[in-house]
C-alpha positions, -999 to 999 in steps of 0.1 A, spaced: 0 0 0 17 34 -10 11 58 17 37 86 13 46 125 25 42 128 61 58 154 83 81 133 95 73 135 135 62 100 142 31 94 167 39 72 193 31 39 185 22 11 214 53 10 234 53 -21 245 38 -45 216 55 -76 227 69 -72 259 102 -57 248 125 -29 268 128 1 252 163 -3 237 157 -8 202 191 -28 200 175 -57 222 163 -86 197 125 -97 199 114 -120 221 120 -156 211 149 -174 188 151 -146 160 177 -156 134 190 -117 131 223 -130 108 224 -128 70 218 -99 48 174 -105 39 162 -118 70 129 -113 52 102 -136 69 73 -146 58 38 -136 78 20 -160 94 -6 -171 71 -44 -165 79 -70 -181 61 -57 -210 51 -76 -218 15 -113 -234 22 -108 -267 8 -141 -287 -7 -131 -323 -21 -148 -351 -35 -152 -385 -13 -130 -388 9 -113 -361 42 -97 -336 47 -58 -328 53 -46 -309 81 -43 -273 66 -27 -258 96 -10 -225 103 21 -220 90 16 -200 116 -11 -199 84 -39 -177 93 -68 -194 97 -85 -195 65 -66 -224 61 -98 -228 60 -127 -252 65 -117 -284 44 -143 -309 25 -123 -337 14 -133 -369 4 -123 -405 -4 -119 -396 -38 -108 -360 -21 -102 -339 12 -113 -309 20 -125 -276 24 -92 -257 31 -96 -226 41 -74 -194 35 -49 -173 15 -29 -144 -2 -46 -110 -13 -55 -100 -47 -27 -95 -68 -11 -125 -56 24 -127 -64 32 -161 -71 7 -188 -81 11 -218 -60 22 -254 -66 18 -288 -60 21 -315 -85 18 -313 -125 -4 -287 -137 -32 -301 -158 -49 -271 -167 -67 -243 -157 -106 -246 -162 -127 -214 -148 -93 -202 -144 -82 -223 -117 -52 -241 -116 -53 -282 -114 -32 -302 -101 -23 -337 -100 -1 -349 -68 26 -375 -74 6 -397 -43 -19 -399 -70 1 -422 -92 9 -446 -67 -33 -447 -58 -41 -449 -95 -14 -479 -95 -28 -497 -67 -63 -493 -84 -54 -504 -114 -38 -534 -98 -69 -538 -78 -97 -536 -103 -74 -554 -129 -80 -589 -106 -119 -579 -106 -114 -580 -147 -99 -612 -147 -125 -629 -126 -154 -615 -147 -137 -608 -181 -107 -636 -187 -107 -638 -221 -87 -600 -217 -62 -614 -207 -27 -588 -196 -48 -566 -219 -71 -558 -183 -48 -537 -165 -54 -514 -195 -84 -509 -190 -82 -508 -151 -57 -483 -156 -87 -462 -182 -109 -470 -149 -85 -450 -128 -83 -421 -149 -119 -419 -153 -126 -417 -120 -102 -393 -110 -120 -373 -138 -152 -383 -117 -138 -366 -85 -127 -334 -103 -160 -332 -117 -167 -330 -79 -144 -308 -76 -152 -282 -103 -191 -280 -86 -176 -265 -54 -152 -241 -74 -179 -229 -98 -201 -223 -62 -167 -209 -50 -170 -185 -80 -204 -176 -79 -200 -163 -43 -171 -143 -53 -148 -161 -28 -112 -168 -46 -99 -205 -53 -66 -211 -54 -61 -248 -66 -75 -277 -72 -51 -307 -65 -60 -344 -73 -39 -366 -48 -41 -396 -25 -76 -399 -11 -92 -378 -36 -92 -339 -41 -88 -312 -24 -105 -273 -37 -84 -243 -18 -110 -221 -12 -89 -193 0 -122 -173 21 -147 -187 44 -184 -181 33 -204 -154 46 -233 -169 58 -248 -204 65 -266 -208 35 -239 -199 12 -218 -224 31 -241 -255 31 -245 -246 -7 -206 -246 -13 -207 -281 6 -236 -300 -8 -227 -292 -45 -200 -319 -46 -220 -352 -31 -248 -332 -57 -229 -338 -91 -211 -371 -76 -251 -381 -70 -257 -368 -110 -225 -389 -123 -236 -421 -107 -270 -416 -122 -255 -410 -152 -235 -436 -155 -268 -460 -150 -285 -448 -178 -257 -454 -199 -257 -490 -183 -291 -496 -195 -282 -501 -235 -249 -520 -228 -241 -559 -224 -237 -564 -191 -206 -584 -197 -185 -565 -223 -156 -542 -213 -183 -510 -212 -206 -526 -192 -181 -536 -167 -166 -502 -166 -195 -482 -161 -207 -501 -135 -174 -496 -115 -179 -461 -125 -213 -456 -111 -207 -473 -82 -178 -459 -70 -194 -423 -79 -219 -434 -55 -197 -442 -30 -181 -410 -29 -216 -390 -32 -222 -410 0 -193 -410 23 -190 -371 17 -220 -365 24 -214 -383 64 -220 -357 85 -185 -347 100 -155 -327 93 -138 -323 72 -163 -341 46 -186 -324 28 -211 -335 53 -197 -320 80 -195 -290 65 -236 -292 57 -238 -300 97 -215 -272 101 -239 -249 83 -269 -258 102 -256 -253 133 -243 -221 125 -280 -209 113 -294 -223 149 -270 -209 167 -257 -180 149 -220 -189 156 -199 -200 131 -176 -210 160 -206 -240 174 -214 -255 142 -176 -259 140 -169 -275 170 -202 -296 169 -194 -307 131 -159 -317 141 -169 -334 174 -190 -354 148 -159 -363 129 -141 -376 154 -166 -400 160 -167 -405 130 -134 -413 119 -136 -441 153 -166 -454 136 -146 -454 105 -116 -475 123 -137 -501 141 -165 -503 118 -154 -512 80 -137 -544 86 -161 -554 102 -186 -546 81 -161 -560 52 -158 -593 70 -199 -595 75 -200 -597 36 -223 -559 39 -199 -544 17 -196 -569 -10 -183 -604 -13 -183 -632 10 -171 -630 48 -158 -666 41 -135 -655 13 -119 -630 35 -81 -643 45 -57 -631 67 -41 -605 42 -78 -588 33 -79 -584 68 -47 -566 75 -56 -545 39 -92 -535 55 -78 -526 89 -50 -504 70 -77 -489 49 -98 -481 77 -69 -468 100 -59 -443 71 -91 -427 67 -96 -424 106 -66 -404 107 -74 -381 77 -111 -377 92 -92 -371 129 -67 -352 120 -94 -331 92 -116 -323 122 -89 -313 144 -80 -291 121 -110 -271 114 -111 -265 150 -78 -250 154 -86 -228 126 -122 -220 132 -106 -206 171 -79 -189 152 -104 -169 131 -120 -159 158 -91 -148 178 -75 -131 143 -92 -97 141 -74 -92 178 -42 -87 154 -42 -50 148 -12 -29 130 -17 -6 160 -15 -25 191 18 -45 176 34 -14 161 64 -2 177 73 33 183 100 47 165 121 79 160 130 95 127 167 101 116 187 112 89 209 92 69 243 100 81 233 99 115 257 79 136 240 44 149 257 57 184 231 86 182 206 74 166 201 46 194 203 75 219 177 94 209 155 62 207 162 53 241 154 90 253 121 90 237 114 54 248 111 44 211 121 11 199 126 13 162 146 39 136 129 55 106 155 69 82 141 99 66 153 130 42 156 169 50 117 174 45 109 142 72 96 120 42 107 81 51 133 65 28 140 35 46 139 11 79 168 5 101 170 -33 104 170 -46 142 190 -74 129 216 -52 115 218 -32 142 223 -68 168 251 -72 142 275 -38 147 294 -43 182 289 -14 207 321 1 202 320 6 165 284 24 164 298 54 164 316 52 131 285 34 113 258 57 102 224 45 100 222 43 61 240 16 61 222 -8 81 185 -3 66 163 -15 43 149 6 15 110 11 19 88 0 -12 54 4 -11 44 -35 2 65 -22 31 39 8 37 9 -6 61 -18 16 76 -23 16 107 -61 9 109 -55 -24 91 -65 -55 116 -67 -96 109 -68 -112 84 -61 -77 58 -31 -72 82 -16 -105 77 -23 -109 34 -5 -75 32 20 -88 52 27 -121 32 22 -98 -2 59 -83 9 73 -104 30 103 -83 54 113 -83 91 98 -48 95 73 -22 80 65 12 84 32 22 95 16 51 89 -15 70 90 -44 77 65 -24 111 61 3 95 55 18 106 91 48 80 108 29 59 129 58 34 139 72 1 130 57 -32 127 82 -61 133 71 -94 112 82 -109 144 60 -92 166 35 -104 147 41 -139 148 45 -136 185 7 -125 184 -5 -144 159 8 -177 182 -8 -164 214 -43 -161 194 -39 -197 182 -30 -207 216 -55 -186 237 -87 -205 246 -120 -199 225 -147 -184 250 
């Protein structure tokens, strides 16, 4: 943000924003790396990208310290997640994370390299299925296993796409779409505004997973039921129901839970309760998941005999089931750190954290310069020119660097950091805007400054994670 002019006199700023002295020279509280020329860190994160998937849970998005808008996740077994939270419009760099595939609706895709060892064990997997019903195929199976695989990974970004396009329509930004392990996962980088815009985001997934499956039946209907087609559109249609169905179970992170969510958050009028209900409902969930579906394997409910099932099926079933508890655990867990850390983010304000600073000239000694700080009880150095107008930040991690007895000799100019205007920050800016401004430029400080363009102070990037810790850590009321 360019706020320039100024008169030069900086207002006080909070004095004590994170429990420092007053001596400008003394390092931040907590193990600060001040060596090395660009000691530019990155700001914590807040809104970690809303992530809506397709059938299956949802990752663990957490802080990095990422704001929270690391956002709700749906995922499902064919994908994870509802993921909430990210950067600010421009963004500077588009993110990562796999082979890009495309781009539809403008959107990046991705393909994860986990997703070629699942589409591997699939192939394998449905190939043995082909043998038993279709051996005439012979090695010629695993071909079309491997066509299965593919076609219903285009199943779960079909899923995907409905919660982007909903995404879209609500005007809140996406900023992936990765295919991987367990399914897919859409980065919705902003939480929805209001309950019903949130169980719509949700429910559109299981919705066009429901529409494949019924799809796929009709085209069924004209086929031989035991010709390569036939065979491949009924795997297609069932497992399209499958994922409909398990996202739709009503805990985070699935789909589901994020309908449950919704709800909740309409009774109540907290987004906070229908969080914490939703992912208390996940974690039972995701025991179900780990007790129940070998059992319900071996009982024969979920296809095939409970007499065929050997020792090996077993241990397979009991992995199965112990992977997708952990995603559905660790999922829910997730959205509840996040959800608190929402609530706590808008106590993050450029004024409370900013610390107050004096203004000096460029050829002032650092000897003087750190005198006049400590006489005004100021705790940061603005370099400025004749008319007061700032030209650039005196880095606390240069200044750790110069030994006492040779600040004299070194004048100020030498040890900052030229402002550009990412490095400007207003001072009414609070939350979530504070922290994607932040991460836009990432440095160890800013300057802050007034609508009039008045010196505020100086905003450390560590002060700030200091805060932004404490709100992830402090209790939710």
């Amino acid at each position: 943000m360019d706020v320039s002019g100024g008169s030069g006199q900086p207002r006080s700023g909070n004095d004590e924003p994170a429990e420092h002295s007053a001596d400008p020279t003394a390092p931040a509280t907590g193990p600060t790396d001040h060596s090395g020329p660009e000691p530019d860190t990155p700001a914590p994160r807040a809104d970690d990208a809303e992530e809506t998937s397709a059938a299956g849970t949802d990752e663990p998005a957490g802080p990095e310290p990422q704001a929270p808008d690391a956002a709700p996740d749906h995922r499902s077994l064919a994908h994870s997640g509802i993921a909430k939270g990210e950067p600010p419009e421009p963004r500077p760099k588009e993110p990562g994370g796999g082979i890009l595939m495309g781009r539809p609706f403008g959107v990046p895709v991705y393909v994860a390299p986990s997703w070629f060892l699942v589409a591997a064990l699939i192939t394998w997997v449905f190939g043995g299925q082909l043998d038993r019903v279709l051996p005439e195929l012979g090695a010629a199976r695993y071909l079309v296993s491997l066509f299965f695989a593919v076609a219903f990974y285009a199943s779960v970004l079909v899923h995907e796409l409905a919660h982007t396009v909903a995404a879209i329509r609500f005007k809140l930004p996406v900023r992936r779409i990765q295919l991987q392990f367990f399914g897919g996962v859409s980065e919705i980088e902003k939480e929805a505004e209001t309950p019903g815009r949130e169980f719509v985001l949700a429910f559109v997934g299981p919705l066009l997973s429901l529409v494949l499956a019924g799809l796929f039946y009709l085209a069924m209907k004209p086929v031989e039921p035991g010709t390569v087609p036939g065979v491949l559109l009924a795997g297609l249609m069932v497992s399209n129901l499958i994922v409909a169905i398990f996202n739709l179970l009503p805990g985070l992170p699935l789909d589901g839970g994020r309908m449950l969510r919704a709800v909740v958050w309409k009774i109540s009028g907290r987004p906070m309760t229908g969080t914490v209900a939703a992912a208390w409902v996940g974690r039972a969930l995701a025991v179900a998941v780990l007790i129940g579906l070998p059992l319900l394997n071996q009982s024969g409910v979920l296809g095939g005999s409970g007499e065929d099932v050997g020792g090996m099926d077993t241990v397979t079933d009991a992995l199965l089931a112990a992977i997708l508890a952990a995603i559905i655990w660790t999922g829910a867990g997730n959205s509840l750190r996040m959800a608190r850390l929402r609530e706590h983010l808008p106590e993050l304000r450029a004024r409370t954290l900013t610390r107050r600073a004096v203004p000096v000239e460029n050829d002032t000694p650092l000897s003087e310069a750190l005198r006049r700080a400590n006489a005004a009880g100021a705790r940061a150095l603005v370099v400025v020119d004749a008319d007061g107008h700032p030209l650039s930040l005196v880095r606390e991690a240069a200044i750790v660097g110069v030994p006492e007895h040779r600040r004299p000799w070194v004048a100020v100019s030498g040890l900052a950091q030229e402002l550009t205007d990412g490095m400007r920050v207003s001072a009414e800016l609070a939350g979530e805007e504070l922290l994607d401004v932040l991460r836009a430029t990432p440095a160890t400080e800013y300057l802050v400054v007034e609508e009039s363009g008045e010196i505020y102070g100086v905003l450390s990037a560590a002060d700030v994670e200091r805060a932004f810790v404490k709100a992830m850590a402090r209790p939710t009321a």
